[in-house]
N, CA, C and O atoms as CSV, one atom per row, in Angstrom:
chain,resi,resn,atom,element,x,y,z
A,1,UNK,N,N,125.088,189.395,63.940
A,1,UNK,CA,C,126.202,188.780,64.622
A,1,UNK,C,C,125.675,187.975,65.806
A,1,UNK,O,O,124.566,188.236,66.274
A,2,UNK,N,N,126.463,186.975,66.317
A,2,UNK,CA,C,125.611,186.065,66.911
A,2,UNK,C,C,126.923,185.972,68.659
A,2,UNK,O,O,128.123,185.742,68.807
A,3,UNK,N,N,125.568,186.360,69.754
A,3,UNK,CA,C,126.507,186.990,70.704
A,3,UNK,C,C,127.732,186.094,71.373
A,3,UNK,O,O,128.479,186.569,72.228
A,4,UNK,N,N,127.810,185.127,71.017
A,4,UNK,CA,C,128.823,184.064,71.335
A,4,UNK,C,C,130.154,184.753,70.668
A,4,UNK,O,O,131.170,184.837,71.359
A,5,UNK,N,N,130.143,185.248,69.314
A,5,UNK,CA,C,131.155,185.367,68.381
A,5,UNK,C,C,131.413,187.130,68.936
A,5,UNK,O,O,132.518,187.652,69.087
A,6,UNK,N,N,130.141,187.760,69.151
A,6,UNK,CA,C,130.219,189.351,69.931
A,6,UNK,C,C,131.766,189.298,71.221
A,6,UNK,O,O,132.883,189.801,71.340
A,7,UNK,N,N,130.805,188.289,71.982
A,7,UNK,CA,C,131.574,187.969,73.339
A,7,UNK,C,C,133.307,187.926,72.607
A,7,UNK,O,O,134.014,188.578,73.376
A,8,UNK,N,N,133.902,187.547,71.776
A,8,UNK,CA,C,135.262,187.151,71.534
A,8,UNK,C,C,135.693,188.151,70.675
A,8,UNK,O,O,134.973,188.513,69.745
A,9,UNK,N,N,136.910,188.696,70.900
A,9,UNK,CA,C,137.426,189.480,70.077
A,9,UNK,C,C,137.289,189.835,68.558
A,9,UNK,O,O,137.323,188.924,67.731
A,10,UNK,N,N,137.169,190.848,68.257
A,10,UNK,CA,C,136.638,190.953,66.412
A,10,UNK,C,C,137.847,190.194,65.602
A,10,UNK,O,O,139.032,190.499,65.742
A,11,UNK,N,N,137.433,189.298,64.852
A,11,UNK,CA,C,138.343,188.638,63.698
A,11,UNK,C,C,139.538,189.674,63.437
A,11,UNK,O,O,139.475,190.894,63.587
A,12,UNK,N,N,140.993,188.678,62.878
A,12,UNK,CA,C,141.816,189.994,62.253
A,12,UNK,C,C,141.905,190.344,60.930
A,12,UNK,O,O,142.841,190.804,60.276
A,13,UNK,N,N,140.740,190.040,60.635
A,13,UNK,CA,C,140.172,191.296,59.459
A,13,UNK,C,C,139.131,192.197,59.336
A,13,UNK,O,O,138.735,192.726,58.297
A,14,UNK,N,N,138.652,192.359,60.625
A,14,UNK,CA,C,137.506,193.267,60.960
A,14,UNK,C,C,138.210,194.878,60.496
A,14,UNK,O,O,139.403,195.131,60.325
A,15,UNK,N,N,137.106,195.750,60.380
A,15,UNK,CA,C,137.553,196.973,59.852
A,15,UNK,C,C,137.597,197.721,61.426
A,15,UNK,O,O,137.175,197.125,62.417
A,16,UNK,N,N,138.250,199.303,61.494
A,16,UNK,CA,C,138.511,199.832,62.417
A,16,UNK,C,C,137.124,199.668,63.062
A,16,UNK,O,O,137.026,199.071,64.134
A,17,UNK,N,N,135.813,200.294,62.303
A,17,UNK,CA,C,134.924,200.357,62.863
A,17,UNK,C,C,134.654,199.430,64.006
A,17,UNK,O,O,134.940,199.645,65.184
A,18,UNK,N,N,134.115,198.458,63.549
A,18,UNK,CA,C,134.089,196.961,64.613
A,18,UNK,C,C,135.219,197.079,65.284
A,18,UNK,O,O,134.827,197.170,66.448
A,19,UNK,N,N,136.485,197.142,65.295
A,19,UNK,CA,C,137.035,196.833,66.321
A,19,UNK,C,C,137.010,197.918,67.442
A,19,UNK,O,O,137.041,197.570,68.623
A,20,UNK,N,N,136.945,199.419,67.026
A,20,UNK,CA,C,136.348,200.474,67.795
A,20,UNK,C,C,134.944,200.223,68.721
A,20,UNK,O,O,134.913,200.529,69.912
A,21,UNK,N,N,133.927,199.696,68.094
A,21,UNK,CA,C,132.471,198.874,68.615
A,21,UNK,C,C,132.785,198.119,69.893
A,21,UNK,O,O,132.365,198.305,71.035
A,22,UNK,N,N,133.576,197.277,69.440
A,22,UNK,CA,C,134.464,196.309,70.210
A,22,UNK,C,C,134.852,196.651,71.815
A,22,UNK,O,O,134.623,196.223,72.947
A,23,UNK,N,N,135.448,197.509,71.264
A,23,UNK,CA,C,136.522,198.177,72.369
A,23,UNK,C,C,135.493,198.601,72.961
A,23,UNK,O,O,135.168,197.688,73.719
A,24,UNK,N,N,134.740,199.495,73.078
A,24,UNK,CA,C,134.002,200.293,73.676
A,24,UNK,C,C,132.982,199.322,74.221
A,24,UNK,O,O,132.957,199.404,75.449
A,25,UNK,N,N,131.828,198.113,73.573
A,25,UNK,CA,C,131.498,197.441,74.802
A,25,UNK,C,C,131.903,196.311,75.824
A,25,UNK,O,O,131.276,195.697,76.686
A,26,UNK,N,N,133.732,196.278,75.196
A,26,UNK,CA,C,134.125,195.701,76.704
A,26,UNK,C,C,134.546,196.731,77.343
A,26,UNK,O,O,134.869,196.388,78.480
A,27,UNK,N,N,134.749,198.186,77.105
A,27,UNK,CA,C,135.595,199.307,78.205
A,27,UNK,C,C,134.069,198.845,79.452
A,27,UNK,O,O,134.096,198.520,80.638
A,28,UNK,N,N,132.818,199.037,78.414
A,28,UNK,CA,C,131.727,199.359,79.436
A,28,UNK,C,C,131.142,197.891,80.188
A,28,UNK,O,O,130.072,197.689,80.763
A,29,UNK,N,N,131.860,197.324,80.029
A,29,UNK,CA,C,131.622,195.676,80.742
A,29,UNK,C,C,130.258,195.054,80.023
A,29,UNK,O,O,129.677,194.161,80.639
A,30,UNK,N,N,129.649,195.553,78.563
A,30,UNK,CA,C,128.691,194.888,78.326
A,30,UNK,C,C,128.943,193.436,77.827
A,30,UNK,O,O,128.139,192.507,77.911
A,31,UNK,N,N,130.696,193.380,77.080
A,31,UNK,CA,C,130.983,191.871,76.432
A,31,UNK,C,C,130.723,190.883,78.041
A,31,UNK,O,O,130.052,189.852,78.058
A,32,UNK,N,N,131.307,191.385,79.101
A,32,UNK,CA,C,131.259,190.862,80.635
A,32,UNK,C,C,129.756,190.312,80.681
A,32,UNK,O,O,129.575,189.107,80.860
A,33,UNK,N,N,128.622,191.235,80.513
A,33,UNK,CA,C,127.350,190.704,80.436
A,33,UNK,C,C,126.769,189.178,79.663
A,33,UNK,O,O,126.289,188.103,80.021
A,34,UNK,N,N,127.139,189.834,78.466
A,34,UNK,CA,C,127.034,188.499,77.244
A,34,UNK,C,C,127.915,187.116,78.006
A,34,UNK,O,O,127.426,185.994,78.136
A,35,UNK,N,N,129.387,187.549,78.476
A,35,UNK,CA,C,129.438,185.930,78.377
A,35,UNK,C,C,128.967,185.460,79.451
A,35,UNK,O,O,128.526,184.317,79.333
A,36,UNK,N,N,128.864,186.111,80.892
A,36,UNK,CA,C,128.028,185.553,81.536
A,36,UNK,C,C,126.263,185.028,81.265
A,36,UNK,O,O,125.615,184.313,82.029
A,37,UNK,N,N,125.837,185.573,80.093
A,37,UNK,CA,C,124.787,184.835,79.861
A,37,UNK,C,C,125.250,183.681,79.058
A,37,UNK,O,O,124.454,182.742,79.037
A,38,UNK,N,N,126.241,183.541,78.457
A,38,UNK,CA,C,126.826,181.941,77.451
A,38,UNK,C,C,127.080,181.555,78.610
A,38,UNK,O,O,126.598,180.453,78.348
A,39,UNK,N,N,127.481,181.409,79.950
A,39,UNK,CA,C,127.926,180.605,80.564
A,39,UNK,C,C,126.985,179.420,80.930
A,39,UNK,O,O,125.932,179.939,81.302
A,40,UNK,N,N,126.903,178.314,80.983
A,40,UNK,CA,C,126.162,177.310,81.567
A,40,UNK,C,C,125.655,177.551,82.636
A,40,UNK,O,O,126.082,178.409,83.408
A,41,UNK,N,N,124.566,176.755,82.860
A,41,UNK,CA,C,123.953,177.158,84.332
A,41,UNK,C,C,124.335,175.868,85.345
A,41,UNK,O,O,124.694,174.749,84.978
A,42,UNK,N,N,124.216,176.183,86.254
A,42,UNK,CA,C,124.435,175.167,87.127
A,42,UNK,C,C,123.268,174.894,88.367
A,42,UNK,O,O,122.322,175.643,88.613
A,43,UNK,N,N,123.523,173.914,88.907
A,43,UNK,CA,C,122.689,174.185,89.945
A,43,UNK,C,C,122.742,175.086,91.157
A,43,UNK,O,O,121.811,175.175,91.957
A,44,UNK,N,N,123.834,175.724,91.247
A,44,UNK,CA,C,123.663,177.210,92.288
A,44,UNK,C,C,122.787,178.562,91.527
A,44,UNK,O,O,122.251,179.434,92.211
A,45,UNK,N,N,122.756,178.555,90.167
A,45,UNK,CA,C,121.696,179.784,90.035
A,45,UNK,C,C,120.468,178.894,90.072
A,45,UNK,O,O,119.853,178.124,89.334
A,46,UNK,N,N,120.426,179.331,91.162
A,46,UNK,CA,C,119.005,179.393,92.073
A,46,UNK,C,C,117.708,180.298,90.902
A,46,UNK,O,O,116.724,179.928,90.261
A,47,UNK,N,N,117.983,180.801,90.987
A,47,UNK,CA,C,116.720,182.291,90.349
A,47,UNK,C,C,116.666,181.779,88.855
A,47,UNK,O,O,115.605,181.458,88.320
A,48,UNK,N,N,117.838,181.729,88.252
A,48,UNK,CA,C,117.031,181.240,86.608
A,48,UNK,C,C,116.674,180.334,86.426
A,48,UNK,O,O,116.213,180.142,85.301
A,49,UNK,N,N,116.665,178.991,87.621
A,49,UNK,CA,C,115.876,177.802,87.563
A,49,UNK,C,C,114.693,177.815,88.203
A,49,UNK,O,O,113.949,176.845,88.062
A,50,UNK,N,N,114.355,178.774,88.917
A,50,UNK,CA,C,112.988,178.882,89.230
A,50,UNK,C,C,112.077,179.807,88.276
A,50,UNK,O,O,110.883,179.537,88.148
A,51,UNK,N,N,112.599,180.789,87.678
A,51,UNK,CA,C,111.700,181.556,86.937
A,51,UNK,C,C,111.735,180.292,85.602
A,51,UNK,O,O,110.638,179.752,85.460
A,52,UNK,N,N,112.606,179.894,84.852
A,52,UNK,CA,C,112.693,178.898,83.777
A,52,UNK,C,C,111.821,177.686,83.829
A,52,UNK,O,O,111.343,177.154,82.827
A,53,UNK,N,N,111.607,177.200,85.311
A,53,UNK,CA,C,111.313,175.664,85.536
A,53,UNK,C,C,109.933,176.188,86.447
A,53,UNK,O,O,109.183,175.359,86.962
């Protein structure tokens, strides 16, 4: 699964499983993690343009 599609709610034909999966890593703020890494960077993060560049 590809974490862009992770980050967004499970399709509505996902089985309980996945949507249980689901639930549980946004209760624990990990989907929160993922999309802040999809987010674009800008020029205020400072730190991932210096370790990157």
């Amino acid at each position: 699964m590809y974490l862009d599609r992770l980050a967004q709610r499970p399709r509505p034909e996902a089985n309980d499983a996945a949507e249980a999966a689901w639930t549980l890593l946004n209760e624990s703020n990990a989907l929160d993690d993922a999309r802040a890494m999809l987010a674009p960077l800008s020029e205020d993060d400072w730190l991932v343009m210096a370790i990157t560049h």
